[in-house]
C-alpha positions in Angstrom: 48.4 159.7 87.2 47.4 157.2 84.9 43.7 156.6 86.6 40.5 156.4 84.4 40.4 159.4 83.0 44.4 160.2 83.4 44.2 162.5 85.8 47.1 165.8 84.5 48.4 168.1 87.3 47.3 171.5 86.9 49.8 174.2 85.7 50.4 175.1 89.1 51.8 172.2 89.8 50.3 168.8 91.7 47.1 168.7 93.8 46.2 167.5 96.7 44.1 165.4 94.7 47.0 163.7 92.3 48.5 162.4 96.0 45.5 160.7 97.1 45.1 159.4 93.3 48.1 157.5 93.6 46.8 155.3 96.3 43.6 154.2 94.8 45.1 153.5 91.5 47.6 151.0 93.7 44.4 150.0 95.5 42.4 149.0 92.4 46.1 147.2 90.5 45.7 145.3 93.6 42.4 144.2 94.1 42.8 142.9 89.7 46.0 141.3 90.6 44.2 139.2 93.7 40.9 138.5 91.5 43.0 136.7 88.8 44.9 134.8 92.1 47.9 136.4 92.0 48.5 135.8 95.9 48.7 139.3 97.5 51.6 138.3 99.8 53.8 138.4 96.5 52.6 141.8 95.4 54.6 145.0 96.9 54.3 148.7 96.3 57.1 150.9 95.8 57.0 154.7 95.7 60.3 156.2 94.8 60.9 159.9 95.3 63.8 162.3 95.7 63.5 164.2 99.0 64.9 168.0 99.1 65.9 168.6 103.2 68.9 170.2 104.5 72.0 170.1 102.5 73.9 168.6 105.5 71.7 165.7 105.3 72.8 162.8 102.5 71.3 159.5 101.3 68.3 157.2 101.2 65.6 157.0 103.9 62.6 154.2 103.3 59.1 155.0 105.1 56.9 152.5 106.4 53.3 152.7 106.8 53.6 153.3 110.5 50.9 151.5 112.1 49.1 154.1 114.2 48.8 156.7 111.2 46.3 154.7 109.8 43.5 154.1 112.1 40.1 155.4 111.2 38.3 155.4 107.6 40.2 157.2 104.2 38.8 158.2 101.5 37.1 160.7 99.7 33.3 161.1 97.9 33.1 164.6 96.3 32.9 164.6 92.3 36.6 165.9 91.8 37.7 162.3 93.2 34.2 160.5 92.0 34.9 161.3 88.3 37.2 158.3 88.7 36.8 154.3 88.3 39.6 153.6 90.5 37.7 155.8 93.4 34.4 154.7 92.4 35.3 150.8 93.0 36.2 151.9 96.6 35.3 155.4 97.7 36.2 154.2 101.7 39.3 152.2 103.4 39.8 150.8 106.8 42.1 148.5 108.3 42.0 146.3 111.4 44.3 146.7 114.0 46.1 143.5 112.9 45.8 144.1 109.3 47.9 147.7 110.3 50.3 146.1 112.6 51.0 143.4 109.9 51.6 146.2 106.7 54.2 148.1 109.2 55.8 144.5 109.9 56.3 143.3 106.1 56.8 146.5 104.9 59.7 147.5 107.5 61.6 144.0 106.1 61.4 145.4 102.7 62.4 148.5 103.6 65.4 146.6 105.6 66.4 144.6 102.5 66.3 147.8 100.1 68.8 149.6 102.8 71.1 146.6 102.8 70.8 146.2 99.1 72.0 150.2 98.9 74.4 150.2 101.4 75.9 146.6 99.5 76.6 148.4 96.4 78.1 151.5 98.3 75.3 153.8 97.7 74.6 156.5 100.4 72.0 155.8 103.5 70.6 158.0 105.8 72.7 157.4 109.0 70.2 158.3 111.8 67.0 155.9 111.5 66.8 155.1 107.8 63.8 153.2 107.9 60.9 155.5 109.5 57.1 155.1 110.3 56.4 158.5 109.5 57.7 161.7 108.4 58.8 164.6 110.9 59.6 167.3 109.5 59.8 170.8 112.4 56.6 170.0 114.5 54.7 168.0 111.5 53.7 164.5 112.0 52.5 162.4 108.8 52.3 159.2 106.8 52.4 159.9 103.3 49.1 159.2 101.3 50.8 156.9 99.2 51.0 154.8 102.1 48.1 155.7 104.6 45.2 154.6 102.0 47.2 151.9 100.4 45.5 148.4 100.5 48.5 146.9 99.3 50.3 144.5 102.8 54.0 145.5 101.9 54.3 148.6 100.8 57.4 151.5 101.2 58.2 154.9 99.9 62.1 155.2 99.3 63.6 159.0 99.0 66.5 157.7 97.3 68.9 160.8 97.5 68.2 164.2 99.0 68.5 166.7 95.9 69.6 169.5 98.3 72.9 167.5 99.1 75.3 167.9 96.1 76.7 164.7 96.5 73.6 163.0 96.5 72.7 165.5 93.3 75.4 164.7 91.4 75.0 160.8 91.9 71.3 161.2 90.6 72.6 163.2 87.7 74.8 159.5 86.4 73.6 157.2 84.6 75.8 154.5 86.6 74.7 155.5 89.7 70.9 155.4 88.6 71.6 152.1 87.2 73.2 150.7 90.6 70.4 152.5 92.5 68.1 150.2 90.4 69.9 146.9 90.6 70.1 147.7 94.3 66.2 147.8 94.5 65.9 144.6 91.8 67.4 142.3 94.3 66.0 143.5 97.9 
């Protein structure tokens, strides 16, 4: 995560720490963007990730930071985040009522022009509720971190294919379909 320091997963893999990272290096990009009056209605966050669920299951699903995930205070205050700027410039986040109702609202017509983009150029969407406010998966309830702490109004995290689904694979694997995948998303 390119934070101050860089912040370099662990051999092991990620942490819990590199997730919450992610959303306080948005928040601090757009707090700098907003100081030099960039207006923050033109400023959108985009998490792209490949999701891994059953192999029956095929193409893109876009989250939205569904508004009742993310009442109460987030952050963090022990030294492993403290050690950088980005959680030091704002440990703490909170959103009004009407500043979470609004996120879900922009962000859920994003997330419905980056399915019609996709589904323009012929590329693979998740049949059954494409555009979700959180993630289910058995019993589990969540909003990803990416989007619970984000400050940022319109923001989305796109699985674009599901790497279990060998159609969905094999279309990540080629060049042209990256490439149309990332037209798609230029003109949502």
């Amino acid at each position: 995560v390119l934070t101050t320091p860089p912040f370099l997963a662990e051999e092991g893999g990620e942490t819990a720490v590199a997730v919450n990272l992610r959303w306080y290096l948005a928040n601090s990009v757009y707090r700098r963007l907003v100081k030099t009056g960039v207006d923050p209605d033109k400023i959108v966050f985009l998490s792209l990730h490949a999701d891994a669920r059953h192999p029956s299951l095929r193409g893109a699903m876009v989250y939205v930071p569904g508004a009742t995930f993310r009442a109460g205070t987030m952050g963090y205050t022990s030294s492993a985040y403290l050690r950088f700027k980005e959680v030091r410039e704002q440990p703490r986040v909170s959103f009004s009522s009407r500043d979470r109702l609004r996120s879900e609202a922009v962000s859920r017509k994003l997330a419905e022009a980056i399915v019609k983009a996709l589904k323009k150029v012929d590329l693979p969407v998740q049949p059954y509720q494409p555009i979700r406010e959180r993630v289910i998966r058995g019993r589990q309830v969540w909003l990803p971190a990416v989007l619970r702490g984000n400050v940022v109004p319109t923001k989305v995290l796109l699985e674009m294919v599901n790497l279990n689904n060998p159609d969905d694979a094999a279309l990540l694997r080629r060049a042209a379909d990256r490439n149309r995948l990332a037209k798609a998303l230029s003109v949502a």
